[in-house]
ROSE-4610 file (N, C-alpha, C; in Angstrom, 1 decimal, always signed):
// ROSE-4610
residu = [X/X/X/X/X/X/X/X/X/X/X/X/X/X/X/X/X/X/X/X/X/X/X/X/X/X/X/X/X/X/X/X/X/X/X/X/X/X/X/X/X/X/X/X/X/X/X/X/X/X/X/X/X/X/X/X/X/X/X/X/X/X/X/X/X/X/X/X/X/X/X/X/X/X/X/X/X/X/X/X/X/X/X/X/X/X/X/X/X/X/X/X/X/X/X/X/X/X/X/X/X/X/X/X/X/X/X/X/X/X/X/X/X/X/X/X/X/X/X/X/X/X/X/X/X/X/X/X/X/X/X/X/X/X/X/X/X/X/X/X/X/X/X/X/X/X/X/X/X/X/X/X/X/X/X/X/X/X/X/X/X/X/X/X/X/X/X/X/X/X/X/X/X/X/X/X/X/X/X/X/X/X/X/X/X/X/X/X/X/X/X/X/X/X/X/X/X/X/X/X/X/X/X/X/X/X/X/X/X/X/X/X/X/X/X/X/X/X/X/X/X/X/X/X/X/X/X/X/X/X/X/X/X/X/X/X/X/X/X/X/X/X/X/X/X/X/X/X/X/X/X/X/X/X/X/X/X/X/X/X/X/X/X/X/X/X/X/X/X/X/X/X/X/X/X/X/X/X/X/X/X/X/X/X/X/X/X/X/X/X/X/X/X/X/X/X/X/X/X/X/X/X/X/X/X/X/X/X/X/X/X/X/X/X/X/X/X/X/X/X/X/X/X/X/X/X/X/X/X/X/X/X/X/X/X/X/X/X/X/X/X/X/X/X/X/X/X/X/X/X/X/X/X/X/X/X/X/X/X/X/X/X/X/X/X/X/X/X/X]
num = [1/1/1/2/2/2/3/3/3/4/4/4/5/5/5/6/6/6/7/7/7/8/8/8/9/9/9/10/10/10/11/11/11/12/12/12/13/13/13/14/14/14/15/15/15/16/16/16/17/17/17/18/18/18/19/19/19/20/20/20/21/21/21/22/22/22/23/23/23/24/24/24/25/25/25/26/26/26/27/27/27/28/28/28/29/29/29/30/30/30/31/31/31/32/32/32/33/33/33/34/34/34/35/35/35/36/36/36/37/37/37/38/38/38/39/39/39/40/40/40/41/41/41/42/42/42/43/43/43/44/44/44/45/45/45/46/46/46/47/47/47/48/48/48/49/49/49/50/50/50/51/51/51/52/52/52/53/53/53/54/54/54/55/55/55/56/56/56/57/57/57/58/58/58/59/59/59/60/60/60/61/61/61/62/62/62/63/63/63/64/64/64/65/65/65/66/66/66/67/67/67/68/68/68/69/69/69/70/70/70/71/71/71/72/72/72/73/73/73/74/74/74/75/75/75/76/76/76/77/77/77/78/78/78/79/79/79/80/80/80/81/81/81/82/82/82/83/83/83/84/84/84/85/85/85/86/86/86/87/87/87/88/88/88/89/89/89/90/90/90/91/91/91/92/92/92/93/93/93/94/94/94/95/95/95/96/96/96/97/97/97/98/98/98/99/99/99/100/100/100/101/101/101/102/102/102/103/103/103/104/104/104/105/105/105/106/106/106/107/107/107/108/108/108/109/109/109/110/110/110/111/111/111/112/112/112/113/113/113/114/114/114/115/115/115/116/116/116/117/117/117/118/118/118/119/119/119/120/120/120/121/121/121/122/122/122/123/123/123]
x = [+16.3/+15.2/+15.1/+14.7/+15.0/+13.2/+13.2/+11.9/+11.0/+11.6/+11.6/+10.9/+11.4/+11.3/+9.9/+9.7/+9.0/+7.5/+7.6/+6.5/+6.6/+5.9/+5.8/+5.2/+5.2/+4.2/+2.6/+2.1/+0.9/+0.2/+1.4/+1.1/-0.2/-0.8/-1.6/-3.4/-2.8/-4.1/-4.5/-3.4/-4.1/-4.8/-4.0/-4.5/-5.9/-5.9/-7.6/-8.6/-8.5/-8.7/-9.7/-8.6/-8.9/-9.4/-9.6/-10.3/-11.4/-12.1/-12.9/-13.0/-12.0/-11.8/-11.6/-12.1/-12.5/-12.1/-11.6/-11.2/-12.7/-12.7/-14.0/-13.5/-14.5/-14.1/-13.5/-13.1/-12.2/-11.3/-11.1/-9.5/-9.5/-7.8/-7.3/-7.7/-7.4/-7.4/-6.4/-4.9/-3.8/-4.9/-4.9/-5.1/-7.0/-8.0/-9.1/-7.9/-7.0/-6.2/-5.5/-4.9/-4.3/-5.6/-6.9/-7.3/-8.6/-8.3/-9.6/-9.2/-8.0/-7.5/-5.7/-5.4/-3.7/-3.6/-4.6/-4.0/-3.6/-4.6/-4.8/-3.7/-3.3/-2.3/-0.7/-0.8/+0.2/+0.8/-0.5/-0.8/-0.4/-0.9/-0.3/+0.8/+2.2/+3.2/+3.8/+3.9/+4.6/+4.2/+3.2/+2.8/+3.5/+3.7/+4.6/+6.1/+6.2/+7.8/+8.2/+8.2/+8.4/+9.3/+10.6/+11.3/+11.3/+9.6/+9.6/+8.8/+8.9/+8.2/+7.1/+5.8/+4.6/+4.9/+4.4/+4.3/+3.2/+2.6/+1.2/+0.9/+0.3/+0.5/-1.5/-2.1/-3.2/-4.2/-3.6/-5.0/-4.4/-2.8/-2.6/-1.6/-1.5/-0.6/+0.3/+1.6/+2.5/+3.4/+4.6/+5.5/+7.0/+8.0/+9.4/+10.4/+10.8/+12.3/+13.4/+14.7/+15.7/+15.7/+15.0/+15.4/+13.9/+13.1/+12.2/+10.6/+9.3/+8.5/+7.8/+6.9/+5.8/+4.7/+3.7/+2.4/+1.5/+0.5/+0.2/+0.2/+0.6/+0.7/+2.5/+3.2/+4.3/+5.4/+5.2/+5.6/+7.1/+7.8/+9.0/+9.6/+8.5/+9.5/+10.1/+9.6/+10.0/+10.2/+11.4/+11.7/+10.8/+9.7/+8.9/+7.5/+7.0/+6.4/+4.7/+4.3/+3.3/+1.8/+1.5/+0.6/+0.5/-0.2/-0.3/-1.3/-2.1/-3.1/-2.8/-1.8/-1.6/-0.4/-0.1/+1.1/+1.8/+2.7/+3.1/+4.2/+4.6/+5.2/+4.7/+3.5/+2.6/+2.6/+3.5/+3.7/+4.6/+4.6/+5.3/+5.5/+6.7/+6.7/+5.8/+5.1/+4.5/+5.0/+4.1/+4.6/+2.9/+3.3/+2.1/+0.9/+1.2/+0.2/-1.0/+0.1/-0.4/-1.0/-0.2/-0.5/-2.0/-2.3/-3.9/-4.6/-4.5/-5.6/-5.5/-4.7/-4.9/-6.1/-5.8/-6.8/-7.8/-8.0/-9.1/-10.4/-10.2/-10.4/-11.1/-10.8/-11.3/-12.2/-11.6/-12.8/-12.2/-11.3/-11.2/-11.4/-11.8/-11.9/-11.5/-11.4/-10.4/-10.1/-9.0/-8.8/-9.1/-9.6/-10.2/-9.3/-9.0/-7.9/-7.7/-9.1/-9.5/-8.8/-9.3/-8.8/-7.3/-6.8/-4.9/-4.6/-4.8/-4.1/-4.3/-5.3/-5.7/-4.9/-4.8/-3.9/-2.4/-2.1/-0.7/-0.2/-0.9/-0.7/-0.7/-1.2/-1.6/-0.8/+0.3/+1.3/+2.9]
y = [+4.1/+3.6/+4.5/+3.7/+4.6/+5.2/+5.9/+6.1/+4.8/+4.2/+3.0/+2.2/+1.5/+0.6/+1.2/+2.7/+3.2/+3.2/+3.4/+3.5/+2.3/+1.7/+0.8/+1.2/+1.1/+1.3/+1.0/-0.2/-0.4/+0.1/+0.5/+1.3/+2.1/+3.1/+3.9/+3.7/+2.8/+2.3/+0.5/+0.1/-0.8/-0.6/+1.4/+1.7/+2.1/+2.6/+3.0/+2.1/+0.8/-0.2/-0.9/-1.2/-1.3/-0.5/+0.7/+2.0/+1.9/+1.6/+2.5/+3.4/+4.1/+5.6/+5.5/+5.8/+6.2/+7.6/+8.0/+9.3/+9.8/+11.1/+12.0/+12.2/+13.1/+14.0/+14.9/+15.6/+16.6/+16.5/+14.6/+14.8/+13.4/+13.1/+11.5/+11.3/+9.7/+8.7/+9.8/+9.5/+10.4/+11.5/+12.7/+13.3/+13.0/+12.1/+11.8/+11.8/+10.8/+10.0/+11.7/+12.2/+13.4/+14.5/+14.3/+15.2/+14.8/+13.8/+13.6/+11.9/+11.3/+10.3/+10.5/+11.3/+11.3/+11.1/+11.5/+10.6/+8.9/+8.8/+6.9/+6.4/+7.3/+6.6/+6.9/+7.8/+8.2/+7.0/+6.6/+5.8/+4.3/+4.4/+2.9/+2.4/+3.9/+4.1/+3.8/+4.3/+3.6/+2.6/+2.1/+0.4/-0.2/+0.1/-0.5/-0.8/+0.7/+1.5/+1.9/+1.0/+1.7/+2.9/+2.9/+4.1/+5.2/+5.5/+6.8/+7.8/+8.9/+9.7/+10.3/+10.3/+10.7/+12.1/+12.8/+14.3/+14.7/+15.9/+16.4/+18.3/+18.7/+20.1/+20.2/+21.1/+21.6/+20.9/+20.7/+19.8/+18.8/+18.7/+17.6/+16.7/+15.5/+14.6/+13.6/+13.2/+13.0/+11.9/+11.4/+10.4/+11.5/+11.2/+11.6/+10.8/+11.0/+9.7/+10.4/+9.7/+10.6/+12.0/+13.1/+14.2/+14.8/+14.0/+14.3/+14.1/+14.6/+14.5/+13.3/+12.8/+11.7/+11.6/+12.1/+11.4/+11.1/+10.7/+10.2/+10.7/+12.5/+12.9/+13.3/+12.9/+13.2/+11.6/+10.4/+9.4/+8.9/+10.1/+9.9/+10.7/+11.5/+12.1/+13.6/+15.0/+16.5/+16.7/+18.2/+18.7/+19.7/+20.1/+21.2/+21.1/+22.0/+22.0/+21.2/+20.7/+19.7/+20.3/+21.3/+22.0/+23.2/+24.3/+25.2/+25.7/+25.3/+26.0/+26.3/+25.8/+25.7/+26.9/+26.9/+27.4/+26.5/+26.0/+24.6/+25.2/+26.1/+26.2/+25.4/+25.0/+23.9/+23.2/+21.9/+20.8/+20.5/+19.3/+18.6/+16.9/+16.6/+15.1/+14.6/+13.3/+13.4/+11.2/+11.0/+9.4/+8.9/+7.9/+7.2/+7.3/+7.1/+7.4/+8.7/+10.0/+11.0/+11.1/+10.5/+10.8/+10.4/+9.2/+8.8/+9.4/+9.9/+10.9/+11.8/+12.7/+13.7/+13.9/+13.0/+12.6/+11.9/+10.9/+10.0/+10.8/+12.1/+13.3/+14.4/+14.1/+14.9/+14.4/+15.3/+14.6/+13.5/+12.8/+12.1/+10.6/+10.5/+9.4/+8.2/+7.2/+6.1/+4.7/+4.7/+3.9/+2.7/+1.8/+0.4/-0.5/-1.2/-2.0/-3.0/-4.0/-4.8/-4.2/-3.2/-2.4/-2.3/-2.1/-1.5/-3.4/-4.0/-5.6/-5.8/-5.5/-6.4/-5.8/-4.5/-3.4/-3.8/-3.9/-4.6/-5.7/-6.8/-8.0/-8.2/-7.0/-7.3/-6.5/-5.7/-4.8/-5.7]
z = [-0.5/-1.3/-2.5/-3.7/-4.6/-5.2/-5.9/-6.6/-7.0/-7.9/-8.5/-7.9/-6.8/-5.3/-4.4/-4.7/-3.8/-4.2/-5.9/-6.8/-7.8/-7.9/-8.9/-10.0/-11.6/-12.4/-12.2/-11.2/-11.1/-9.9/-9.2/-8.2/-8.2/-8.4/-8.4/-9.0/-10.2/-10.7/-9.5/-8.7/-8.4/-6.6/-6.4/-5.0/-5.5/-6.9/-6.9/-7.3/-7.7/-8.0/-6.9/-5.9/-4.3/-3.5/-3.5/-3.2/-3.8/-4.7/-5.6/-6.1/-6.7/-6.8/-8.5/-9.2/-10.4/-11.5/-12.2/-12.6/-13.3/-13.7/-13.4/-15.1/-15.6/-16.7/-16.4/-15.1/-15.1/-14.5/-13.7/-13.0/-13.3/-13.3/-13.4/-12.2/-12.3/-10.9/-10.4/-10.4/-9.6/-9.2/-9.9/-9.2/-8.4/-8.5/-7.5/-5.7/-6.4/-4.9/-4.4/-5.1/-4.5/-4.1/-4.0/-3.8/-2.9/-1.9/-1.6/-0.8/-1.3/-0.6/-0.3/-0.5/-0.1/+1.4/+2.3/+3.8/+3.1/+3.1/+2.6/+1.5/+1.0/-0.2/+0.5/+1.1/+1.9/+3.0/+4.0/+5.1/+4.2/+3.6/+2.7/+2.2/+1.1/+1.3/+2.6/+3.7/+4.9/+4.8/+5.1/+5.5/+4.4/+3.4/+1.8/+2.6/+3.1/+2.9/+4.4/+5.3/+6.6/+7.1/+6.2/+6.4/+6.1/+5.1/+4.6/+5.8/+5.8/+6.6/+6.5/+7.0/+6.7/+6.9/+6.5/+6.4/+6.1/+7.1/+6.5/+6.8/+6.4/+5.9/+7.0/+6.2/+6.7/+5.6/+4.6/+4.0/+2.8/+3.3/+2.4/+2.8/+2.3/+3.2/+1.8/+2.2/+1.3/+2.4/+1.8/+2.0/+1.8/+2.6/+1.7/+2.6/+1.5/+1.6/+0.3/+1.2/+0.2/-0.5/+0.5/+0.4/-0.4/-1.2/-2.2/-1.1/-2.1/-1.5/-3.0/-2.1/-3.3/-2.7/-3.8/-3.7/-5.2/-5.2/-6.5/-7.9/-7.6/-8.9/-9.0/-7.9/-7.6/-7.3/-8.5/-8.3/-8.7/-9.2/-9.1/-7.7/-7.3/-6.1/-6.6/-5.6/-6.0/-4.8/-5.1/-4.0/-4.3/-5.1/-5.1/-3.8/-3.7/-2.7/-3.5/-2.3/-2.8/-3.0/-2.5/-1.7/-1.7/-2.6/-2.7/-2.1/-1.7/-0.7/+0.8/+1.5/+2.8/+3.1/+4.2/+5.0/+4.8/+4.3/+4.9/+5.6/+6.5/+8.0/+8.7/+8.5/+9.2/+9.3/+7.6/+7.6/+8.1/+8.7/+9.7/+9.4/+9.8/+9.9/+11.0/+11.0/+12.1/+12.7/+13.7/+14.0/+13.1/+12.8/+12.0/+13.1/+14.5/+15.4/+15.4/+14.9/+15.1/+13.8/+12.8/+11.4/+11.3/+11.8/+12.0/+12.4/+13.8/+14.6/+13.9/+13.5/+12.7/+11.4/+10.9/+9.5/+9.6/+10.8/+10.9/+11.3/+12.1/+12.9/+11.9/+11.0/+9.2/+8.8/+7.4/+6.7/+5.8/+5.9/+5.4/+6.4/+7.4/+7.9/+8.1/+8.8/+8.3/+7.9/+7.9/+6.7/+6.4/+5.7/+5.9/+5.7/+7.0/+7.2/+6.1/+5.4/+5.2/+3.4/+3.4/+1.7/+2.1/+3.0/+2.8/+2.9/+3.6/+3.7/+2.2/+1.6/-0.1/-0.9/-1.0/-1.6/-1.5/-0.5/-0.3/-0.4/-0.1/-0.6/-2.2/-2.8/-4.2/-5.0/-4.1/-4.6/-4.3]
């Protein structure tokens, strides 16, 4: 899978769109989604992309495929580290099962089925 295929150009403005997620005076949409919804854009990537791997750290969660990591401010894909706040010894691949309990179990809460079907179908 290439970058390309993984990220669309409307990609991100039409997860926040669907979300309601809005950019602030002090952060883009990308980064609102990377800071406050990357379980959810992450969780959505797979459901897009079934062969990528969910991966999640202690307070941040991402996609990787072909060797790179991606999340919303990361849409061509880095082997740099995603997550400067954490251990990420921590981060782990996990199964979309656990990927859920893990995050549903936060504070990010979960995901609204009804928002990822519309999001997808409309991607």
């Amino acid at each position: 899978m290439t970058p390309r295929k993984l990220f669309r150009p409307k990609l991100i403005s039409l997860f926040a769109l669907t979300f309601g997620i809005e950019a602030t005076p002090t952060l883009s949409v990308a980064q609102r989604i990377n800071t406050g919804f990357c379980y959810h854009f992450a969780f959505a990537l797979k459901r897009l992309h079934p062969s990528v791997k969910l991966v999640s750290c202690n307070c941040h969660a991402w996609v990787e495929a072909n060797g790179l990591k991606y999340d919303s401010l990361n849409p061509k894909g880095t082997s740099n580290t995603l997550c400067g706040r954490c251990d990420l010894s921590a981060a782990k691949t996990m199964s979309q099962r656990n990927f859920v309990k893990r995050w549903a179990n936060g504070n990010s809460g979960p995901i609204s089925k009804a928002k990822l079907k519309v999001w997808i179908l409309n991607e």
